[in-house]
N, C-alpha and C positions, 0 to 999 in steps of 0.2 A: 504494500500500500504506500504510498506516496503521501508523507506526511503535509506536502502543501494541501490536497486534496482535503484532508482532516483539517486544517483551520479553515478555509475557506465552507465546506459543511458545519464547522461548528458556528461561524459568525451567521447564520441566519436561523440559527436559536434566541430562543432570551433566556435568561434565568428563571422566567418567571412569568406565567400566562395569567391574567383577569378571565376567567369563566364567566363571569358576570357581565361581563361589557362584550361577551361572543354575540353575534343573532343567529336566530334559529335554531340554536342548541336543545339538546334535549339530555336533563340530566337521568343515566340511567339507560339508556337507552336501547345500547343489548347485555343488560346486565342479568333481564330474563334466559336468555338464549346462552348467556356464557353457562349460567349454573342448572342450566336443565343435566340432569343425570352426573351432578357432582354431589358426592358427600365429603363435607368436612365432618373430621373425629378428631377427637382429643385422644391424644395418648399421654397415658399417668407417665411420671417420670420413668421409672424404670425398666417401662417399656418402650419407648424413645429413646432410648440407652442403646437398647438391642438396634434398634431401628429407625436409623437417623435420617432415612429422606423416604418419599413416597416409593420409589421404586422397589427397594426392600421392603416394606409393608405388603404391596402388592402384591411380590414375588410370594413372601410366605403365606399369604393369606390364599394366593391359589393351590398351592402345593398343599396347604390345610382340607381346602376345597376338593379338591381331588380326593381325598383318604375318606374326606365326610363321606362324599359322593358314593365312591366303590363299597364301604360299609355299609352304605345304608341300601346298597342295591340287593348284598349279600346276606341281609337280614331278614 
């Protein structure tokens, strides 16, 4: 990357936008459509210990899923 490139992109930021003085904003707007079929969970501390980002959560909770699954077939 060609660090001219990088200031010349950064100077047509600001530090700081007014939301308020936008038109036609709509606050919220796909905030429906972001959280369709998201669950947030709390994890207690020391289970956030074991499992420090979402991807390991996932990973175990399918691998959990599976053993339910085949058990409960074999019942």
């Amino acid at each position: 990357m060609n660090p001219e490139n990088d200031d010349e992109l950064n100077d047509e930021l600001l530090d700081e936008y007014d939301f308020s003085k936008m038109e036609n904003g709509v606050r919220g707007k796909y905030a429906q459509q972001y959280h369709e079929g998201v669950k947030l969970i709390m994890l207690e501390a020391d289970v956030a210990q074991v499992f420090p980002d979402a991807k390991s959560v996932n990973d175990a909770l399918r691998a959990l899923s599976k053993i339910i699954l085949q058990h409960q077939k074999t019942a």
